[in-house]
C-alpha positions in Angstrom: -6.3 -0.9 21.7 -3.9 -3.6 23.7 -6.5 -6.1 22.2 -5.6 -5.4 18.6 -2.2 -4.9 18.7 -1.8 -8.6 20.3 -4.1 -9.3 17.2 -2.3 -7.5 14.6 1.2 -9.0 16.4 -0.4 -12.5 16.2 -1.1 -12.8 12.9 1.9 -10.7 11.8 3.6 -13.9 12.9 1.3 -16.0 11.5 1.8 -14.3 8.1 5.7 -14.2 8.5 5.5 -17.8 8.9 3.5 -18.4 5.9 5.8 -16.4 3.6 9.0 -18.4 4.7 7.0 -21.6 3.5 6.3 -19.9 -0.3 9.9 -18.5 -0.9 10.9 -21.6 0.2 9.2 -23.2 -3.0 10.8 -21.2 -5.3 13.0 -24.1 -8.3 14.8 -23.3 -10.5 16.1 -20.0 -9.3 19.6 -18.7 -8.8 19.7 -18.3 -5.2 21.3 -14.7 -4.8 17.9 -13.9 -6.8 15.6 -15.6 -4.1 18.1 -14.8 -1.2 17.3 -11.2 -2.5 14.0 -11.5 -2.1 13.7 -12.7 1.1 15.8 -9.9 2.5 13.3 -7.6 2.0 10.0 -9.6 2.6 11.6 -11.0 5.8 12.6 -7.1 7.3 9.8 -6.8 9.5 7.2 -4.3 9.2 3.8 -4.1 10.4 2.0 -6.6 8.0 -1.0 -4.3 7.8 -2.2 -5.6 4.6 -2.1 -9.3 5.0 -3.9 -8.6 8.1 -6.7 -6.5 6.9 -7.6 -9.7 4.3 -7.4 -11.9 7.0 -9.6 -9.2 9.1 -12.1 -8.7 6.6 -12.1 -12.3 6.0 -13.3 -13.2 9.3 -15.8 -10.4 9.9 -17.4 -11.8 6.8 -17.2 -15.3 9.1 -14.1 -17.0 7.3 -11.2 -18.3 8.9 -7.2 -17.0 8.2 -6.4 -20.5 6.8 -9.1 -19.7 4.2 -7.4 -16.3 3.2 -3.7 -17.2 3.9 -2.5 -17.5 0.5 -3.7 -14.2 -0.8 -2.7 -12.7 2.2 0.7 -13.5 1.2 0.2 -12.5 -1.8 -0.6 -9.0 -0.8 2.6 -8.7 1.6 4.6 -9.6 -1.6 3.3 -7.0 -3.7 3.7 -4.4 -1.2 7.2 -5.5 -0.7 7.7 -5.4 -4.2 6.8 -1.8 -4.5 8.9 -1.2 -1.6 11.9 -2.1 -3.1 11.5 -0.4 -6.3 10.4 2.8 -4.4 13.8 2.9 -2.9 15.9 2.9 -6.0 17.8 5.6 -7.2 15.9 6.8 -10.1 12.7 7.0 -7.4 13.4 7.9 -4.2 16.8 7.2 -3.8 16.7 5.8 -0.1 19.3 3.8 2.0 17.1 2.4 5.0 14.1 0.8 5.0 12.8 -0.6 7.5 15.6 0.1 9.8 17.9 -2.0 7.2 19.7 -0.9 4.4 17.8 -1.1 1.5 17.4 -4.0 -1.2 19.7 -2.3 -3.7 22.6 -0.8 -1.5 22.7 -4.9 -0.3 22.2 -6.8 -3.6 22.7 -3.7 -6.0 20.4 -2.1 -8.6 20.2 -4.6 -11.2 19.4 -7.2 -8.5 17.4 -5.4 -6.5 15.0 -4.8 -9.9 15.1 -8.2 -10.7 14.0 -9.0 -7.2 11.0 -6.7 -7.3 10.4 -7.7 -10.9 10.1 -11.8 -9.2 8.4 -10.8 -6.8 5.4 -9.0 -8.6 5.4 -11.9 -10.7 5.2 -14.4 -8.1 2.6 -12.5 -6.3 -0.1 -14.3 -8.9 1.0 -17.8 -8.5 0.5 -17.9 -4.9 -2.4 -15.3 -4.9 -4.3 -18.3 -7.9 -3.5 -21.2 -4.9 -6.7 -19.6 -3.0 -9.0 -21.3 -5.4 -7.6 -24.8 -4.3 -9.1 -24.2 -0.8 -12.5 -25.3 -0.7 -14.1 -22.9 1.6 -13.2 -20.3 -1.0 -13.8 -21.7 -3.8 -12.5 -20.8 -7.8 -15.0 -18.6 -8.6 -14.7 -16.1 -5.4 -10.8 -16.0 -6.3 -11.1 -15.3 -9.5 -12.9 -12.4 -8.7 -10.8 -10.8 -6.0 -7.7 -11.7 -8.2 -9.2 -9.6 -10.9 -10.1 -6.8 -8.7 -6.7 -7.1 -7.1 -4.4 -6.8 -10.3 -6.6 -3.2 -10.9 -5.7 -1.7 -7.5 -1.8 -2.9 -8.0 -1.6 -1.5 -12.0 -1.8 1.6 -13.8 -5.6 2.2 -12.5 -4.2 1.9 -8.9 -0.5 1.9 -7.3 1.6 1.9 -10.4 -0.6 5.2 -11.5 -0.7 6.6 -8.7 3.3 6.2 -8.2 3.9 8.2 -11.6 1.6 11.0 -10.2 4.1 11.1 -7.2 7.1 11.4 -9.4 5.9 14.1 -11.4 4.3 15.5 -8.6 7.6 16.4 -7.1 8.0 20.1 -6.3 4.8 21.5 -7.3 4.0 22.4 -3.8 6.4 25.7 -4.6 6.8 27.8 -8.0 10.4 27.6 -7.4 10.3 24.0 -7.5 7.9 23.5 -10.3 10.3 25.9 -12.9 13.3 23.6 -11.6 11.5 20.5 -12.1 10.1 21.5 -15.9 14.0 22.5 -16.6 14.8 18.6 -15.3 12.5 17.5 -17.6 13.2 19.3 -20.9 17.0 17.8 -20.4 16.1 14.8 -19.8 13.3 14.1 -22.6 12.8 17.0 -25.2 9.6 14.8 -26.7 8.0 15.6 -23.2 8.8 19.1 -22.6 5.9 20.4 -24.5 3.3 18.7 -23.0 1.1 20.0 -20.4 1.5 19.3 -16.3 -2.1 17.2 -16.6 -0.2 15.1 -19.1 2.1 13.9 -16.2 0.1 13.6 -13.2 -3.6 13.1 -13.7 -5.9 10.4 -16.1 -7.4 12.1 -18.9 -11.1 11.8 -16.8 -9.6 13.9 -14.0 -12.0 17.4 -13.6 -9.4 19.4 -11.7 -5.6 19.9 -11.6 -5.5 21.6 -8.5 -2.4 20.4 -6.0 -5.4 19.6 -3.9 -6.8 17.0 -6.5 -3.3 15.5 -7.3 -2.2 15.6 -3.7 -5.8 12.8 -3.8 -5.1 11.0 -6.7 -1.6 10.2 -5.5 -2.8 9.3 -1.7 -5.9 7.5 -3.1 -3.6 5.5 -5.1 -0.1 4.7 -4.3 -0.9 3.7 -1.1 -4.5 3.8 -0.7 -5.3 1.0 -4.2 -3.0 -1.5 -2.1 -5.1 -0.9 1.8 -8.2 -1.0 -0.6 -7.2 -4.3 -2.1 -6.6 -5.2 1.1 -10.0 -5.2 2.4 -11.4 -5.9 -0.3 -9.8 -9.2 -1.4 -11.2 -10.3 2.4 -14.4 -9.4 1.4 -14.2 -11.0 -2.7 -12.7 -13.7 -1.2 -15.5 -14.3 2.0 -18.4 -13.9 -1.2 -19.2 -10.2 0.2 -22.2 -8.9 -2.1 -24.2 -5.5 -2.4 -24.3 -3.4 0.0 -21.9 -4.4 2.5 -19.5 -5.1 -0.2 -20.0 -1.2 -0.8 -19.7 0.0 2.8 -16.5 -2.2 3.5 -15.0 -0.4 0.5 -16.1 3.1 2.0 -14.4 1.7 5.0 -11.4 0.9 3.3 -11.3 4.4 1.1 -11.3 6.3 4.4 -8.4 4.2 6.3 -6.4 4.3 3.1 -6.1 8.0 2.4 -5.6 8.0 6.6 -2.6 5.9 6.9 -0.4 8.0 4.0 -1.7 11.2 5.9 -0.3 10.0 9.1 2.8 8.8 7.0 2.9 12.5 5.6 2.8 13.7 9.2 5.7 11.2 10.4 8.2 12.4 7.8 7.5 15.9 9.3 7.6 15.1 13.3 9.1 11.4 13.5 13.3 10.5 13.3 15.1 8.3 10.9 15.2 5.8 13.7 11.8 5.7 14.5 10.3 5.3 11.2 13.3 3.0 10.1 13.7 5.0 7.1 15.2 8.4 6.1 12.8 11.4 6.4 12.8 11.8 2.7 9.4 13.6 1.1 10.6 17.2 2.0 14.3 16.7 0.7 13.0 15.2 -2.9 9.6 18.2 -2.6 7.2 15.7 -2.2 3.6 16.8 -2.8 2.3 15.4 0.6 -0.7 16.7 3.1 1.7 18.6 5.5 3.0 20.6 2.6 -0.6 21.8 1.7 -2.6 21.7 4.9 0.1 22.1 7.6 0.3 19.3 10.5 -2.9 20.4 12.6 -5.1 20.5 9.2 -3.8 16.9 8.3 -4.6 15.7 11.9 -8.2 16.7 11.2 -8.8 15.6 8.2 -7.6 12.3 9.0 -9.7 12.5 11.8 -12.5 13.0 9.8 -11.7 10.3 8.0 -11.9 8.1 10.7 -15.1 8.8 11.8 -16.0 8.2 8.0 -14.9 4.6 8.5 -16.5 3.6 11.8 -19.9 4.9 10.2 -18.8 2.5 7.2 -18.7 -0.6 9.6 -21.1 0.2 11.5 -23.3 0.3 8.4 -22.4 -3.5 7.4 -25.6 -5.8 8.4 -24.7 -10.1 7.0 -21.5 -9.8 10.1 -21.1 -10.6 13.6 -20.5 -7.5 15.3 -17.8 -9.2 17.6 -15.9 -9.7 14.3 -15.6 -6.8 13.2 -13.2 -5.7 16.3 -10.1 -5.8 14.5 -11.4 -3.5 11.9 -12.5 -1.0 14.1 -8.7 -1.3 15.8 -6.9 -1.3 12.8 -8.5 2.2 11.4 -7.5 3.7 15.3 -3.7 2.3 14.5 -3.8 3.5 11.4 -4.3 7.1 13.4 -2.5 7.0 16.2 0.7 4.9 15.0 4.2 6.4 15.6 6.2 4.4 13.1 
C-alpha cells in the first residue's frame, strides 16, 4: 500500500503541475473569473480521477504524457461539480477541502460563473489529446464522446437531481416535509409522482434501495467510471478487456461514495476538510439504509468484484496493472 500512495502522491503532483500550465492559457478573461477558478482546482485533494486515466492508461501500455491532457480534463470537471455542489440552493456548505468554499470566497454569482468556465473549458483541453500522436484523433474522439455521457444528464448531472430530490425519503417524516417544500415552491410539480423526480422513465423499481444505486452509480460513480474508461478509449482498449475494466471501474465507483457515506457518519469536519453534511440536509446515503457494518460489507464485496475484474484483463502487463489494484484498496480503506 506504501507503493501506491507514493504513486498516487507522484502523479498528484504531476497532475497539479499540469493544471497550473492550462489555467495559465486562459485570454481574454477577467481575472477575478480565472483567479476564481484556480482557487478551487488548486485546493488540494486527492486527484483520484486524473490518476485513474493516467493508471488505466499505462496498464493498457501508454505513458502519462500520452493521457495528460484529458487527465486534466477530468480534474476540472470534478472541480466543477464541486463548486456547484456547495452552493446554497444544493448543499449549502462552507469548507471544502479544508478551505472555505468557492462561493463564500468569490460569492454565488461568481462562484457559478466559475463552475460554468470551467465545465466549458473542460472540452478544449480534453480535444488537445488528439494532437498527441501516440493517441491519435480517432481514440479521442471516442473517449471524449463517452466522456461527455458519464458528466450529463445520463451520468453526474442525473444522478445529482436524484440526490436533491432524494433528500429525506429515508424517513416518512421527512418525505411529507419535503412534498410540503415542494408544493410551495412549484405548484406545476406538486402533482406529479416521486418516480417523476428521482428515477429515468426505464427504471423497474422505486425502492430507496434502487435510488439509493442510481444516485451512487451516478453522481459520483459516471465521473470514477469516466475515469477509467477514458484511460482505456484513450490507450485503444477493445472487447473484452474494455468490458472488464468497466466492471472494474462500476465496482470501485459505487465503493468510494459508500466509504464517503460512512466518513460523514464516523469522520470530523477536520478530517474530511468539509462539514459532515448528508445527515443534517437527510441525505439518502448507504449508512441511512444499511447501517455502518452493512455498508462495510458491501463495499467489501465490491472490492473483491473489482480485483476479479482485473484479474480478468488478458492484452496488459500484469506489473501495470499495480496501481489499479492499489487504488480500489484506497478507495476502501481511506480516512479522508
Amino acid at each position: 500500500m506504501k507503493e501506491f500512495e507514493t504513486y498516487l502522491k507522484t502523479n498528484a503532483k504531476l497532475v497539479e503541475k499540469n493544471l497550473s500550465k492550462w489555467t495559465g492559457k486562459i485570454p481574454n478573461a477577467p481575472k477575478i473569473l480565472t483567479d476564481a477558478m484556480e482557487y478551487s482546482l488548486q485546493a488540494g485533494g486527492k486527484r483520484v480521477r486524473p490518476v485513474l486515466v493516467i493508471a488505466t492508461a499505462e496498464a493498457f501500455g501508454k505513458k502519462a504524457a500520452d493521457v495528460m491532457p484529458a487527465a486534466c480534463a477530468l480534474e476540472m470537471l470534478h472541480t466543477y461539480s464541486l463548486i456547484h455542489d456547495d452552493l446554497p440552493c444544493m448543499d449549502n456548505d462552507d469548507l471544502r477541502r479544508g478551505k472555505p468554499t468557492n462561493h463564500k470566497v468569490f460569492g454565488e454569482d461568481l462562484a457559478l460563473l466559475a463552475g460554468d468556465a470551467l465545465l466549458t473549458y473542460v472540452f478544449e483541453v480534453f480535444a488537445q489529446n488528439g494532437k498527441i500522436k501516440t493517441i491519435g484523433a480517432a481514440n479521442t474522439l471516442a473517449a471524449l464522446q463517452n466522456f461527455a455521457h458519464r458528466a450529463g444528464a445520463s451520468g453526474m448531472v442525473g444522478g445529482q437531481t436524484s440526490d436533491v430530490y432524494a433528500e429525506g425519503m429515508s424517513t416518512q417524516e421527512a418525505q411529507s416535509i419535503r412534498a410540503e417544500k415542494l408544493k410551495k415552491s412549484s405548484k406545476k410539480l406538486a402533482d406529479k409522482s416521486l418516480r417523476y423526480f428521482l428515477l429515468p422513465p426505464t427504471a423497474k423499481e422505486t425502492t430507496p434501495e434502487a435510488v439509493l444505486r442510481y444516485i451512487h452509480e451516478n453522481k459520483t460513480g459516471a465521473l470514477i467510471r469516466a475515469s477509467v474508461e477514458t484511460g482505456a478509449l484513450l490507450a485503444g482498449a477493445k472487447g473484452a478487456d474494455l468490458k472488464h475494466i468497466q466492471k472494474y471501474a462500476d465496482c470501485i465507483g459505487l465503493v468510494f461514495q459508500i466509504v464517503d457515506d460512512i466518513l460523514d457518519v464516523t469522520a470530523t469536519t477536520k478530517q474530511l476538510g468539509k462539514s459532515n453534511s448528508d445527515a443534517q440536509n437527510g441525505k439518502l446515503t448507504f449508512v441511512s439504509l444499511f447501517g455502518l457494518e452493512g455498508s462495510r460489507k458491501h463495499a467489501q464485496l465490491l472490492i473483491a468484484k473489482a480485483q476479479k475484474a482485473l484479474d480478468s484483463l488478458k492484452n496488459v502487463k500484469r506489473k501495470n496493472l499495480a496501481p489499479l489494484y492499489g487504488m480500489a484498496e484506497f478507495f476502501k480503506t481511506r480516512t479522508y
